[in-house]
Structure formats: structure tokens, C-alpha cells
gemmi code that builds the backbone of each chain (N, CA, C; Angstrom):
import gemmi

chains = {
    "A": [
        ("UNK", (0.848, -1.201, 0.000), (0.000, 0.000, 0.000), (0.881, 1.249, 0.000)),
        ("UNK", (0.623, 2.537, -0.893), (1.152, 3.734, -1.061), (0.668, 4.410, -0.770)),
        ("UNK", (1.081, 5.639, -0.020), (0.084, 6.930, -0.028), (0.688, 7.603, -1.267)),
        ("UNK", (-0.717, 8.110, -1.787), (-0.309, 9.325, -3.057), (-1.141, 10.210, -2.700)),
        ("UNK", (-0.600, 11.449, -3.107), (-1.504, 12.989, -3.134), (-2.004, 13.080, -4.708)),
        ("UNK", (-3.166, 13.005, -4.553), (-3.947, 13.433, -5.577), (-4.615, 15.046, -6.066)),
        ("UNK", (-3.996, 15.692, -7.163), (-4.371, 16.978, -7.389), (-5.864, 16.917, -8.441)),
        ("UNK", (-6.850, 17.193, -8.257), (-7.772, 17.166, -9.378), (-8.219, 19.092, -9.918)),
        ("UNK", (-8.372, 18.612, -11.411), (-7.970, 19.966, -11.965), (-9.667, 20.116, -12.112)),
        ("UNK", (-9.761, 21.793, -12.520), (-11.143, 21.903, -13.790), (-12.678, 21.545, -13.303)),
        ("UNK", (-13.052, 20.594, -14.357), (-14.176, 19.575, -13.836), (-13.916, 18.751, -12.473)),
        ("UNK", (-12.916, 18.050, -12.335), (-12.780, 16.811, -11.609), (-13.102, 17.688, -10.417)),
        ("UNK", (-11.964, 18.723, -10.054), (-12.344, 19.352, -8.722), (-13.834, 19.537, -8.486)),
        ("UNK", (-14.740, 19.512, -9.370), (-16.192, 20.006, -9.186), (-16.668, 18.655, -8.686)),
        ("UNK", (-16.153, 17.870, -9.925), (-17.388, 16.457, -9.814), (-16.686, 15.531, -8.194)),
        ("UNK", (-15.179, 15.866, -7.807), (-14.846, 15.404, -6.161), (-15.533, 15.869, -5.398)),
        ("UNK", (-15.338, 17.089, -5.531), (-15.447, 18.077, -4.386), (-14.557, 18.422, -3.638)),
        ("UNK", (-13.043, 17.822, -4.567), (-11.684, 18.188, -3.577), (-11.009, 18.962, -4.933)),
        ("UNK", (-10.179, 19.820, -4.248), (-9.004, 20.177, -5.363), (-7.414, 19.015, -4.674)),
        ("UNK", (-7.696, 18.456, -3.870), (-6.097, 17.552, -3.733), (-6.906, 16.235, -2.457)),
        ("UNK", (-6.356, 15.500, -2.402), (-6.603, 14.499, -1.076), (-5.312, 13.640, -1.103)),
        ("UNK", (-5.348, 12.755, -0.218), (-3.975, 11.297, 0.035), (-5.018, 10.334, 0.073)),
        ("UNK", (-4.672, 9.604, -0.960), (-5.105, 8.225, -0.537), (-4.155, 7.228, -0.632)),
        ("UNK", (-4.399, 6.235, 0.196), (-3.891, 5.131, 0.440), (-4.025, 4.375, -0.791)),
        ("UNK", (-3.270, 3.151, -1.202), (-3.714, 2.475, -2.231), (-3.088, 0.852, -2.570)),
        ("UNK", (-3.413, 0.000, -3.287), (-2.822, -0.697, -3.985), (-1.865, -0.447, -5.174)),
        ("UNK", (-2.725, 0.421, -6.120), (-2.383, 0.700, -7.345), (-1.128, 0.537, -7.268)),
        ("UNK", (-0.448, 0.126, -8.691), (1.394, -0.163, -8.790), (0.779, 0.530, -10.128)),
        ("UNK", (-0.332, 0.505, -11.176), (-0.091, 0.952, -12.629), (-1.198, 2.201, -12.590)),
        ("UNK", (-0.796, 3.264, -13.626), (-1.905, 4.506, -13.756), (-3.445, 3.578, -14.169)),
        ("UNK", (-3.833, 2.907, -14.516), (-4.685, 2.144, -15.369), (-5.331, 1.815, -13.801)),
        ("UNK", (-4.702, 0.701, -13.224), (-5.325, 0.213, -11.643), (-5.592, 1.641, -10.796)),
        ("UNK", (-4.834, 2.687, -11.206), (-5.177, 3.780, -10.087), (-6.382, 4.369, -10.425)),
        ("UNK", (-6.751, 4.605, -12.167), (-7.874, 5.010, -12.276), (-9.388, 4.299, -12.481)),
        ("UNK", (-8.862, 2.771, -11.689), (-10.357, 1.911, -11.628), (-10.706, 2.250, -10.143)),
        ("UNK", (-9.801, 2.535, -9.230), (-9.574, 2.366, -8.119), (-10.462, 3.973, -7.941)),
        ("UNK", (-10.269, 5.317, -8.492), (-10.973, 6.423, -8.591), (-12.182, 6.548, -8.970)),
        ("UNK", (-12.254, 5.765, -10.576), (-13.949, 5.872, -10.682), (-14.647, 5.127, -9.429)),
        ("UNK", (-14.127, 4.135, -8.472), (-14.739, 3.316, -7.660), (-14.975, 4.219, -6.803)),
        ("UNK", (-14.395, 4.990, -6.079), (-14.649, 6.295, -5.486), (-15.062, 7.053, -5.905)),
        ("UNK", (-15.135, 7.811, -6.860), (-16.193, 8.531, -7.662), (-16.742, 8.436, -8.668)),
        ("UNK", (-17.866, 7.484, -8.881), (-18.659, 6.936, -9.553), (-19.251, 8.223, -11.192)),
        ("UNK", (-18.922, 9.259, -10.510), (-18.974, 10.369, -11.704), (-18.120, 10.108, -12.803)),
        ("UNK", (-16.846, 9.967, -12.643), (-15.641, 9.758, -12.815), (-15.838, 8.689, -14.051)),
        ("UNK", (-16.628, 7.636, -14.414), (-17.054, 6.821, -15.592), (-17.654, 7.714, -16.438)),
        ("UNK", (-18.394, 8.525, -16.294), (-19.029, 9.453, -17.387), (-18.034, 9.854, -18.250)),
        ("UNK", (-16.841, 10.968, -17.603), (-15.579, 11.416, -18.062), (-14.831, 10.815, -18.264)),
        ("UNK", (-13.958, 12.040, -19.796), (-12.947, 11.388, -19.667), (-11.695, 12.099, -18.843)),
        ("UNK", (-10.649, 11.224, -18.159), (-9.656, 11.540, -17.856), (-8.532, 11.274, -17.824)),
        ("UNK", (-7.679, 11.726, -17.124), (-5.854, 11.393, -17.686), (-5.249, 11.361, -16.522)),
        ("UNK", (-4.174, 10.790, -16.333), (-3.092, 10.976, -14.444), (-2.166, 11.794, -15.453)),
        ("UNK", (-1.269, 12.095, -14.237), (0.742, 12.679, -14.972), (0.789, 12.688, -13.959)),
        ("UNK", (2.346, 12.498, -14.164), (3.086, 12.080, -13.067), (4.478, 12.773, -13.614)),
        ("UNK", (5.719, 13.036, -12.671), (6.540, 13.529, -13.464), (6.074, 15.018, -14.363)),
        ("UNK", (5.087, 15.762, -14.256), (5.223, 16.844, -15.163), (4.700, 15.867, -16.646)),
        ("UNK", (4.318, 14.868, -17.065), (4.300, 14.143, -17.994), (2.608, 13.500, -17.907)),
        ("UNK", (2.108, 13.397, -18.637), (0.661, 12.364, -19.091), (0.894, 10.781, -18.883)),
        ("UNK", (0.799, 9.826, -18.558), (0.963, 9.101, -18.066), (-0.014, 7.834, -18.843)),
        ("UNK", (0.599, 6.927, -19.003), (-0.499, 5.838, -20.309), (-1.256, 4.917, -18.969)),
        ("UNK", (-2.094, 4.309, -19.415), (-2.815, 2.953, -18.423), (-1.773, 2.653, -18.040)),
        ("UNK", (-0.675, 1.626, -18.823), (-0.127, 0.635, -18.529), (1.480, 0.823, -17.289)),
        ("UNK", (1.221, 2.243, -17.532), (2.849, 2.844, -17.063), (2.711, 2.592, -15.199)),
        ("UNK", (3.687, 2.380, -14.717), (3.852, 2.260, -13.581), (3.706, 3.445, -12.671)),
        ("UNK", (2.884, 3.193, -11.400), (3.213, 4.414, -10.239), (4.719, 4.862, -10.101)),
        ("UNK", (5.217, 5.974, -10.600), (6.708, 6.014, -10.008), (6.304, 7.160, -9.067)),
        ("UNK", (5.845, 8.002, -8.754), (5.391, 9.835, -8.294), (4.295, 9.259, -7.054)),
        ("UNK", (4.588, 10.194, -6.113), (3.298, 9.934, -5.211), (2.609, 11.361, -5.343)),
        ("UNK", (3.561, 12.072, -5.913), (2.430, 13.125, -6.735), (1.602, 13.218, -7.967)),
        ("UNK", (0.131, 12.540, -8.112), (-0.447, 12.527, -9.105), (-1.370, 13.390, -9.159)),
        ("UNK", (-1.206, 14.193, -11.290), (-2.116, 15.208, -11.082), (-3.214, 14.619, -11.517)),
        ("UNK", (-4.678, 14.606, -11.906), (-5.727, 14.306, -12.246), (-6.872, 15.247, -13.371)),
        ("UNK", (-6.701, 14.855, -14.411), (-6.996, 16.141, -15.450), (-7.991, 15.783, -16.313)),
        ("UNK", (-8.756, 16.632, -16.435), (-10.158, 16.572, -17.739), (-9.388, 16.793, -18.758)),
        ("UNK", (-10.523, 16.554, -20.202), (-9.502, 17.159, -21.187), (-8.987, 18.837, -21.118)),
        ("UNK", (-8.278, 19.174, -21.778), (-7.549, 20.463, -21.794), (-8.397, 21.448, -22.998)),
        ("UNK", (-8.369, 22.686, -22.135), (-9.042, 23.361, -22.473), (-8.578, 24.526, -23.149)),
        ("UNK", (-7.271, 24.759, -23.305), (-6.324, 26.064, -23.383), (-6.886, 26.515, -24.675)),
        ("UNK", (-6.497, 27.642, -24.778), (-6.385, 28.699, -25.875), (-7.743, 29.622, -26.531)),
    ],
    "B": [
        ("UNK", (12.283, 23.300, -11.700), (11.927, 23.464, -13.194), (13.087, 24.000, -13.329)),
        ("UNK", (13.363, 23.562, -14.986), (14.616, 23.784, -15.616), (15.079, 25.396, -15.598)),
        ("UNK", (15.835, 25.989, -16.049), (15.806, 27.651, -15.957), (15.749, 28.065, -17.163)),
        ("UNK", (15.751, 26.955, -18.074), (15.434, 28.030, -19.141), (14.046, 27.649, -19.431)),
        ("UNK", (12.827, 27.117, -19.236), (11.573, 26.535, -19.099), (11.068, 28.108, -18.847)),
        ("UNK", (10.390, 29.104, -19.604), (9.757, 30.229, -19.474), (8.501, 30.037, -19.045)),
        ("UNK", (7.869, 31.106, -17.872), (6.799, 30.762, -17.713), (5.772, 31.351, -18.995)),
        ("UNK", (4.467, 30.794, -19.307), (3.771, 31.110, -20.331), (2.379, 32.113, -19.663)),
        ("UNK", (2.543, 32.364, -18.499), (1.162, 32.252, -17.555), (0.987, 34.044, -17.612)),
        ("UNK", (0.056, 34.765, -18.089), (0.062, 36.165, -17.839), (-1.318, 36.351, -16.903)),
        ("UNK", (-1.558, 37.025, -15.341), (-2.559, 36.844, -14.837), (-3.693, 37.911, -15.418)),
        ("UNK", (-4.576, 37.239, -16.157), (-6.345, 38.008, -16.468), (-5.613, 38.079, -18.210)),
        ("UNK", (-6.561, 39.138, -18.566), (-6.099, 39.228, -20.129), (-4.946, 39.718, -20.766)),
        ("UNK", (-4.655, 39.497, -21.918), (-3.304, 39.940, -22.636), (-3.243, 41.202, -22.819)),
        ("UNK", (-2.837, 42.062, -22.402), (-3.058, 43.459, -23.353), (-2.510, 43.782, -24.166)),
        ("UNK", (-3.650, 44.652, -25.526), (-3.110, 44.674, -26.488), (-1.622, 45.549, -27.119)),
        ("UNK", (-1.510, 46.072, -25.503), (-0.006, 47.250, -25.755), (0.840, 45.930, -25.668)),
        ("UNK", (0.917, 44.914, -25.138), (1.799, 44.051, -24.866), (2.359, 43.556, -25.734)),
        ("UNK", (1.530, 43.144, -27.062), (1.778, 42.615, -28.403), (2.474, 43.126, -29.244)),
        ("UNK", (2.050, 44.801, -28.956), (2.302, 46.050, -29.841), (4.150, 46.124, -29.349)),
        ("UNK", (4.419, 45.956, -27.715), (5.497, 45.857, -27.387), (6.045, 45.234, -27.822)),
        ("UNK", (5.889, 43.427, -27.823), (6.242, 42.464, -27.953), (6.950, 42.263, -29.330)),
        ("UNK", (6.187, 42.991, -30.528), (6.340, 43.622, -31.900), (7.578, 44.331, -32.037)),
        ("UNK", (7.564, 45.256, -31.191), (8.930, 46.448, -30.991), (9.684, 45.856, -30.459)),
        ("UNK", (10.040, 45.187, -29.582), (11.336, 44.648, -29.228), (11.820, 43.504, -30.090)),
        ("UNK", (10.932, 43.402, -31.275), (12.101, 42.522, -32.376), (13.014, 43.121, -33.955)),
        ("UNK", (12.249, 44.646, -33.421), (13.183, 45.599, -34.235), (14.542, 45.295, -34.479)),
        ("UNK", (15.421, 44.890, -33.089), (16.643, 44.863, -33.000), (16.713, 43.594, -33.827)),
        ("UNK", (16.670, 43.014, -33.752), (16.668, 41.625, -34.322), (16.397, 41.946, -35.865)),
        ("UNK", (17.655, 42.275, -36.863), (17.303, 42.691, -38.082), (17.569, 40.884, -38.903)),
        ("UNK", (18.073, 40.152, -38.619), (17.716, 38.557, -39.482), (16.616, 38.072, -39.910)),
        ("UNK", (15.745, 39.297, -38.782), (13.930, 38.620, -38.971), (13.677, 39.441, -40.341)),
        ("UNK", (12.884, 38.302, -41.403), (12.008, 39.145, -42.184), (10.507, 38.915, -42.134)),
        ("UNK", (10.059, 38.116, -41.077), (8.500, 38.228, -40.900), (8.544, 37.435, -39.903)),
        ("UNK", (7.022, 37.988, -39.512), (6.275, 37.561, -38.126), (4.748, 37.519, -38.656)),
        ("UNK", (4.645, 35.653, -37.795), (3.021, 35.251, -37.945), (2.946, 35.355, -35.991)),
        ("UNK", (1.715, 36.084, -35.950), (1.032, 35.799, -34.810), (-0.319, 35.375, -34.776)),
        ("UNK", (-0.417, 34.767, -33.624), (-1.636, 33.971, -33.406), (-2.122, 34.630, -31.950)),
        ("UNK", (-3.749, 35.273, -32.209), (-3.988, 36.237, -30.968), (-5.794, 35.292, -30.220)),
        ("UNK", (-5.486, 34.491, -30.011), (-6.970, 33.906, -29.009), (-7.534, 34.597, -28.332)),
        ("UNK", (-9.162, 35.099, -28.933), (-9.565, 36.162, -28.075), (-10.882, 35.254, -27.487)),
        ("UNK", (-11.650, 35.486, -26.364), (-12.360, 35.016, -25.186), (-14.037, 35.187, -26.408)),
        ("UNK", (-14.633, 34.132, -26.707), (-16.037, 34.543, -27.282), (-17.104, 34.524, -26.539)),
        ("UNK", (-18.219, 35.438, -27.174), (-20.017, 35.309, -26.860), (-20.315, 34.251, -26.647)),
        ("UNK", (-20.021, 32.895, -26.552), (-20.684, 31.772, -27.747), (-21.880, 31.819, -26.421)),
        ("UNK", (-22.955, 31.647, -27.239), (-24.479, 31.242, -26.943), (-24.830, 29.730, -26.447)),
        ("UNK", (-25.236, 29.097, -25.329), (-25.726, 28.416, -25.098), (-27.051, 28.126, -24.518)),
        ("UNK", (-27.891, 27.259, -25.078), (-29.022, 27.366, -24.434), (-30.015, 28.746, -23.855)),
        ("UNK", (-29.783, 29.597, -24.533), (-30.388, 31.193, -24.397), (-29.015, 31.785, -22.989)),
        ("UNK", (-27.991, 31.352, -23.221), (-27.333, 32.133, -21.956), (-25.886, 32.675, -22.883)),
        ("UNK", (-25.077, 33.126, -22.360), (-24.247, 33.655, -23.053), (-22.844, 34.297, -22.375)),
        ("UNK", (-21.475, 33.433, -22.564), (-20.681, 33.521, -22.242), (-20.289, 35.027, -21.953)),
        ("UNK", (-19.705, 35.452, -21.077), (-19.487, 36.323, -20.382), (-17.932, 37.012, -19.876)),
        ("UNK", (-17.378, 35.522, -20.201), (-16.044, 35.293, -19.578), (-15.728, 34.280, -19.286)),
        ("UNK", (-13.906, 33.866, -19.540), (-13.614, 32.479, -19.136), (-12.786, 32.816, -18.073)),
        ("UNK", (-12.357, 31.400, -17.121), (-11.681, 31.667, -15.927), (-11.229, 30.631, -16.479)),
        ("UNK", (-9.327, 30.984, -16.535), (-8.534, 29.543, -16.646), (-7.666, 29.089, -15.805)),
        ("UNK", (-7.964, 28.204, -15.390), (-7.048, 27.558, -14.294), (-5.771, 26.584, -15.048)),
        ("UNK", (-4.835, 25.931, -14.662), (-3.897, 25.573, -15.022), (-2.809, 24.132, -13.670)),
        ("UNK", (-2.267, 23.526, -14.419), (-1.118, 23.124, -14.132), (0.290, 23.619, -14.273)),
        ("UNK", (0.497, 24.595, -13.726), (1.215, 25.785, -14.775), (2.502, 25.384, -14.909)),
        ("UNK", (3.314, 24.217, -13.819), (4.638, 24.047, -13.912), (4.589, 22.755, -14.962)),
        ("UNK", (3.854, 22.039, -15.470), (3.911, 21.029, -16.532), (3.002, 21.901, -17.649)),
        ("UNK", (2.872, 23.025, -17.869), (1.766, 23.640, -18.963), (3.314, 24.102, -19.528)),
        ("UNK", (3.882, 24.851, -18.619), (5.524, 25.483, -19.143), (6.209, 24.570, -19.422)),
        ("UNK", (6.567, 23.580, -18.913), (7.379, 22.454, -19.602), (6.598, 21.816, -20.609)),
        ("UNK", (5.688, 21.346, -21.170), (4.931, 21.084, -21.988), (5.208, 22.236, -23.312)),
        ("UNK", (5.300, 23.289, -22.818), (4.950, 24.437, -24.080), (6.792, 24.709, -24.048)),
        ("UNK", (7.521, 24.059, -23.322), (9.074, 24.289, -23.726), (9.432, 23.645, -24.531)),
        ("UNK", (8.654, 22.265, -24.796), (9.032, 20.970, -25.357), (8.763, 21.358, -26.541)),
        ("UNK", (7.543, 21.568, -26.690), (6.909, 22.330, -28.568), (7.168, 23.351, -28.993)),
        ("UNK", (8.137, 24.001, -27.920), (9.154, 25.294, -28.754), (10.392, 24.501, -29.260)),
        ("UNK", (10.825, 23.803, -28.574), (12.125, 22.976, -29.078), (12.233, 22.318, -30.133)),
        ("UNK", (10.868, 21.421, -30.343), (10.368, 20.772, -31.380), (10.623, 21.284, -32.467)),
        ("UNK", (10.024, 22.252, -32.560), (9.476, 23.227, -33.623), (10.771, 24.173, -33.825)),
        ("UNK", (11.652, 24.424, -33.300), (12.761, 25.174, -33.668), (13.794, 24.246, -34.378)),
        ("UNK", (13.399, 22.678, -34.079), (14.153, 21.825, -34.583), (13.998, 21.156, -35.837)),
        ("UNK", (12.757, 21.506, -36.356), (11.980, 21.539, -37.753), (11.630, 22.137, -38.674)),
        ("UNK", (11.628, 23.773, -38.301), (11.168, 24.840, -39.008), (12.479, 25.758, -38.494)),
        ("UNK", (12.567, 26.539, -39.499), (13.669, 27.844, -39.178), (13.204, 28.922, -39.020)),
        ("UNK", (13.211, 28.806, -37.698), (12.290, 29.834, -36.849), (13.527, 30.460, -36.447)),
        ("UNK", (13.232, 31.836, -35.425), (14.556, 32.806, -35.066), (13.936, 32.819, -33.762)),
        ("UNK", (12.657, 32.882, -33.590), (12.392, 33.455, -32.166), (10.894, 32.995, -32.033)),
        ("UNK", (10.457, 32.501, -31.044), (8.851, 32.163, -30.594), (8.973, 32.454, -28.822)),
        ("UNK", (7.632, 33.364, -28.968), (7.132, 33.807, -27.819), (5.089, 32.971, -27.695)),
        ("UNK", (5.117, 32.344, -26.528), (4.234, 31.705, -26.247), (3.511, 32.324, -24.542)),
        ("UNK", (2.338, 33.084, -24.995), (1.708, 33.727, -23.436), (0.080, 33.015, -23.291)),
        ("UNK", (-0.041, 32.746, -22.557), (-1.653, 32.631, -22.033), (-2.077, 32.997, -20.834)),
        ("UNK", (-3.265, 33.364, -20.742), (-4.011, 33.950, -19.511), (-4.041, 32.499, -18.398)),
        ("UNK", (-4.182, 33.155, -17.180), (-4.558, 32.697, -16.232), (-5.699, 33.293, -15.178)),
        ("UNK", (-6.373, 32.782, -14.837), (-7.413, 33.391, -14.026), (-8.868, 34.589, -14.977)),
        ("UNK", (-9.550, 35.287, -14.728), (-10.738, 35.331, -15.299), (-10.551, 36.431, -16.531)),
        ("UNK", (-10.810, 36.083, -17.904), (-10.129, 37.018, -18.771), (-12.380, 36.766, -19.554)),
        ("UNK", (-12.523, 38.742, -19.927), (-13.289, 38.760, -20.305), (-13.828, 38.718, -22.112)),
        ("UNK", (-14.807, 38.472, -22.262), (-15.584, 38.346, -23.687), (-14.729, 39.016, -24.562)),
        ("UNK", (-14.348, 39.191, -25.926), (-13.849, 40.354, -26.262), (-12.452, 40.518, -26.279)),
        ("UNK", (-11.351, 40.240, -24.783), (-10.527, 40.617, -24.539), (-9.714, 39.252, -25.007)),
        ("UNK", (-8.119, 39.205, -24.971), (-7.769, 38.369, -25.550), (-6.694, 37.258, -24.216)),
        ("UNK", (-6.501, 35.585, -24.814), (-6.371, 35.479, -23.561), (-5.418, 34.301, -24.140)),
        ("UNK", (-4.805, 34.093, -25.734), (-3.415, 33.401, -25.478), (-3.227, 33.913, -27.359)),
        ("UNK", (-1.479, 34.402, -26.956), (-1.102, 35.100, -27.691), (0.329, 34.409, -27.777)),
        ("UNK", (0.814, 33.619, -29.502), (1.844, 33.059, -29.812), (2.225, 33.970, -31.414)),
        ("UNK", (4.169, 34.163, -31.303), (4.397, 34.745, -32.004), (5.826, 34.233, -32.600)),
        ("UNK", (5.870, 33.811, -33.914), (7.121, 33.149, -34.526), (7.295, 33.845, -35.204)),
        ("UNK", (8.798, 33.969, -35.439), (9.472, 34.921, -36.151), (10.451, 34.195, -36.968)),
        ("UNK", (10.890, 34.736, -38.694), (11.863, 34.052, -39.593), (12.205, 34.837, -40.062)),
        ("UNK", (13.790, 34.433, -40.885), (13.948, 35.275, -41.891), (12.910, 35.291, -43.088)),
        ("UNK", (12.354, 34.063, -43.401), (11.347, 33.994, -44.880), (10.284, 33.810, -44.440)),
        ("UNK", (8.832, 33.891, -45.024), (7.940, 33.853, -44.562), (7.290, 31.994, -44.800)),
        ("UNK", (8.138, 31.614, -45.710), (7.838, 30.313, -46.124), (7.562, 29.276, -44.680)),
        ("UNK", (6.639, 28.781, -44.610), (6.234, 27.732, -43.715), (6.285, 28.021, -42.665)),
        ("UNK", (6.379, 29.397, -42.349), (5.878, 30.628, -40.793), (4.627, 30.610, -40.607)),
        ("UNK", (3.655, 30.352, -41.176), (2.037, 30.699, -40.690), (1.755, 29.009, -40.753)),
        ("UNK", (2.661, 27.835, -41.509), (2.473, 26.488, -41.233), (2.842, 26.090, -40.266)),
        ("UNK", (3.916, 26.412, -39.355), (4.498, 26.132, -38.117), (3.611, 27.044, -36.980)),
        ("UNK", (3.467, 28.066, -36.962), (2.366, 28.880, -36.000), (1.045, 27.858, -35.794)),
        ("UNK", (0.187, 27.093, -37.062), (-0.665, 26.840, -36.608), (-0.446, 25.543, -36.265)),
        ("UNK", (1.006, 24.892, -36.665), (1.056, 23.513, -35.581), (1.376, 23.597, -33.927)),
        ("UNK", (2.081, 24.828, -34.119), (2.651, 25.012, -32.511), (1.310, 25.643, -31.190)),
        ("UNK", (0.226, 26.069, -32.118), (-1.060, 26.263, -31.509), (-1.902, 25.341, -31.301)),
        ("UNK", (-2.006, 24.427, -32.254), (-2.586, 23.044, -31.816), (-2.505, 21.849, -31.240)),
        ("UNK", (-0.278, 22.078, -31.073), (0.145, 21.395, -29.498), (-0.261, 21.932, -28.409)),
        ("UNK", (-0.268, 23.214, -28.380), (-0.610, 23.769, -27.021), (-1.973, 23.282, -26.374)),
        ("UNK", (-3.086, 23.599, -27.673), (-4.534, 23.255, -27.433), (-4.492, 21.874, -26.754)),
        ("UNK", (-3.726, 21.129, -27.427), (-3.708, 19.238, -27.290), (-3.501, 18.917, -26.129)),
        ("UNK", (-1.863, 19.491, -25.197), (-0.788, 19.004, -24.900), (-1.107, 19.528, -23.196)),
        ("UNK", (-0.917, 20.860, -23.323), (-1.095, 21.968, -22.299), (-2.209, 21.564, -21.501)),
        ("UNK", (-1.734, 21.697, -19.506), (-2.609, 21.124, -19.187), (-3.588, 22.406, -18.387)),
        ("UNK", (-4.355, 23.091, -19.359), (-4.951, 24.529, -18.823), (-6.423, 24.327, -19.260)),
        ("UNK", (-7.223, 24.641, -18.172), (-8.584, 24.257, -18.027), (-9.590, 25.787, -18.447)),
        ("UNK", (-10.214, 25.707, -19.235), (-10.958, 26.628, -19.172), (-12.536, 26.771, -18.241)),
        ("UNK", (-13.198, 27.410, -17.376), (-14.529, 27.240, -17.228), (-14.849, 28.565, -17.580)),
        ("UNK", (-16.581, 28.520, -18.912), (-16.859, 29.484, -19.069), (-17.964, 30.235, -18.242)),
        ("UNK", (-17.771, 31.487, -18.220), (-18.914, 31.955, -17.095), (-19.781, 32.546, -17.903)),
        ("UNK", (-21.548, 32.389, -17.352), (-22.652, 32.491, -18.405), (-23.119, 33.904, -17.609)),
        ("UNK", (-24.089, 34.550, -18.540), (-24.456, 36.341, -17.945), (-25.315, 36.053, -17.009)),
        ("UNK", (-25.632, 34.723, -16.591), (-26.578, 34.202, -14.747), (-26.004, 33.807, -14.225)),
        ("UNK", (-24.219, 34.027, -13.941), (-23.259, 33.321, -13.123), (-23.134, 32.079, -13.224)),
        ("UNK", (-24.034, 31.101, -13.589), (-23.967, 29.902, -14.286), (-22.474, 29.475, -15.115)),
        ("UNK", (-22.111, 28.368, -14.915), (-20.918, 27.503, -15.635), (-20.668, 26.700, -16.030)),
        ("UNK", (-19.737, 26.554, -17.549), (-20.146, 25.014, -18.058), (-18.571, 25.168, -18.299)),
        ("UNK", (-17.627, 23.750, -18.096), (-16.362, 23.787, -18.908), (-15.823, 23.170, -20.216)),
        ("UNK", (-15.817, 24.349, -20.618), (-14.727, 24.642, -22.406), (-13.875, 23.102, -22.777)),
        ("UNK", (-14.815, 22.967, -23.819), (-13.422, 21.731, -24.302), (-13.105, 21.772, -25.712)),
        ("UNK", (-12.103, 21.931, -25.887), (-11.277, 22.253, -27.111), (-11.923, 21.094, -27.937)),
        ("UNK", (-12.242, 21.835, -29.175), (-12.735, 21.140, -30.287), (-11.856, 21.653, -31.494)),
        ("UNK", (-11.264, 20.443, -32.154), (-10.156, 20.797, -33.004), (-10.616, 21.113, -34.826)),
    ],
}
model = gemmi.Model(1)
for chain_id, residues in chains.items():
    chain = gemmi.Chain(chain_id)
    for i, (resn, *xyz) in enumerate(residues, 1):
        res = gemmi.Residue()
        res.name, res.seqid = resn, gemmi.SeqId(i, " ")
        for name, pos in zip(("N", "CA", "C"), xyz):
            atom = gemmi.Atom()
            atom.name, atom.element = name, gemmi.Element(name[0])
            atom.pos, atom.b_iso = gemmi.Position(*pos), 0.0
            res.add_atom(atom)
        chain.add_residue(res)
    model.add_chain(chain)
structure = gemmi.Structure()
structure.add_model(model)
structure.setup_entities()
């Protein structure tokens, strides 16, 4: 089990109701971390979303390396 | 963050003396023979009888700057560019006013307005900056880039 800090951006902060929390976890892959989130926030299946880790976007399959994960809707810029 | 990683983040809207500046300080720079800019201004758009008012953009701003360092590098490494300046708003920029402003500079104009509009549509893609728009009943819906 890991603790990670979770940042949620945009939407997500709305549909949590957090802009950051720690959770405890199993997760070892971004993919297991974000079954493990929609399970906690059942909103979270509607959307789509993304982890990064590292300053970087992060695929399903890629490993937890960061216990800082950000949590992002799509991008909205420009 | 690296030190040469510029921040891109200007707080509320761009102003338009800024551009006009931004313009003048490449005087010195006589190698340049043209400049494409790209100026994103904040719209009306109409929804459901309500009507945008203003966007508020929030951001990841230390991976939005490294993100937008990476697609300057890119792009300087593909196109013969002399100089690119990359700004966007942060926090509540109104209707009208403008709120991300990119500017490449060459000696030729050849494949300057082709590289401007790829280096705008990494940003749109890549960049992790959230828009929510605000409606004229305080009401809010969030902006998603449609390409």
C-alpha cells in the first residue's frame, strides 16, 4: 500500500469536491489507479480523464513512479 | 523546473499594448524578415439562451511550461524559426478581450504561418490549462477544445 496525493484539476475538482486528497492504495499501474478512482467517484465513468506524473501524461499501462499525481479533464487552453 | 523553461502564464487578459510591445522589441533583431502571430480572443458563444461572459482559466502551470518548452524545441528543430514567444491567460479574462497570444518569427515567410498553426494546436492538445466558461446568470459550463 502507497500513499499518493492526488491533485484534481477543472471539472474533476467540481465532480470530487476536492481540489487535492492522500489516498492510500494498492495501485502499482496509472490504469489500476484510475479503476480504483472511478470506484470512489462513480462520476468519474461518465468522463474522460488522464493521471501525470513527473510533469508528464501518463499511459494505463505505465507504472506508479510519483506519489504526486495530477488528475486532469480534457484540456481546455487557448 | 529547468531555468530556461519560461513561464507562459500572464494573470487576467493579454493586453493589447503588450503585443504592440512584444512587436517592438524585435526591431533589433534585423535577421527577422517576418512575423506570424496567433492572438486567441475570449467569445459570446451562446448556449441554451445564456451567453458567455467570460472564461476563468485555471492551469497546471509548472507542466503547462514544460509542456509548451518541449513544442518550442520541437518546432525550432523543424522549421527555421529565429524566435517564438508563447503567453496565455490565467485566471478570469473577459468576452472580447484576448487570452493566449503566440508569435514566430523568420527570416522567410515560407512555412511561418504552417508552423504557428502547428505550434497552436500542441498547445490546445498538450497543455494542461482548463478553461470554465462563465454564463451572464453566473452559471458555468467547462470549455473543451474542439479541433
Amino acid at each position: 500500500m502507497t500513499q499518493r496525493t492526488l491533485t484534481y484539476y477543472g471539472k474533476l475538482a467540481e465532480l470530487t469536491g476536492k481540489s487535492k486528497e492522500e489516498i492510500t492504495t494498492e495501485a502499482h499501474t496509472v490504469g489500476a489507479l484510475k479503476d480504483r478512482l472511478i470506484d470512489r467517484y462513480p462520476a468519474l465513468k461518465k468522463v474522460s480523464f488522464k493521471l501525470a506524473q513527473g510533469q508528464a501524461i501518463a499511459d494505463d499501462k505505465d507504472l506508479l513512479t510519483d506519489t504526486n499525481i495530477d488528475v486532469f479533464p480534457p484540456f481546455s487552453g487557448g | 523546473m529547468k531555468a530556461n523553461v519560461k513561464n507562459i502564464f500572464v494573470e487576467g487578459a493579454i493586453a493589447p499594448e503588450k503585443i504592440a510591445q512584444s512587436i517592438a522589441a524585435h526591431q533589433a533583431k534585423t535577421g527577422i524578415g517576418g512575423h506570424c502571430l496567433f492572438l486567441g480572443q475570449v467569445r459570446a458563444d451562446e448556449v441554451a439562451g445564456k451567453t458567455v461572459t467570460a472564461i476563468d482559466f485555471s492551469a497546471q502551470r509548472e507542466m503547462a511550461n514544460q509542456v509548451c518548452h518541449q513544442i518550442k524545441e520541437k518546432a525550432f528543430a523543424k522549421y527555421p524559426i529565429h524566435c517564438m514567444h508563447i503567453y496565455h491567460s490565467i485566471g478570469t479574462v473577459k468576452t472580447g478581450e484576448l487570452c493566449f497570444f503566440v508569435f514566430v518569427s523568420a527570416a522567410h515567410r515560407t512555412d511561418l504561418a504552417q508552423a504557428l498553426d502547428k505550434i497552436v494546436q500542441q498547445i490546445k492538445a498538450e497543455a494542461p490549462i482548463f478553461g470554465k466558461e462563465i454564463f451572464d446568470d453566473q452559471s458555468h459550463q467547462w470549455k473543451e477544445n474542439k479541433y
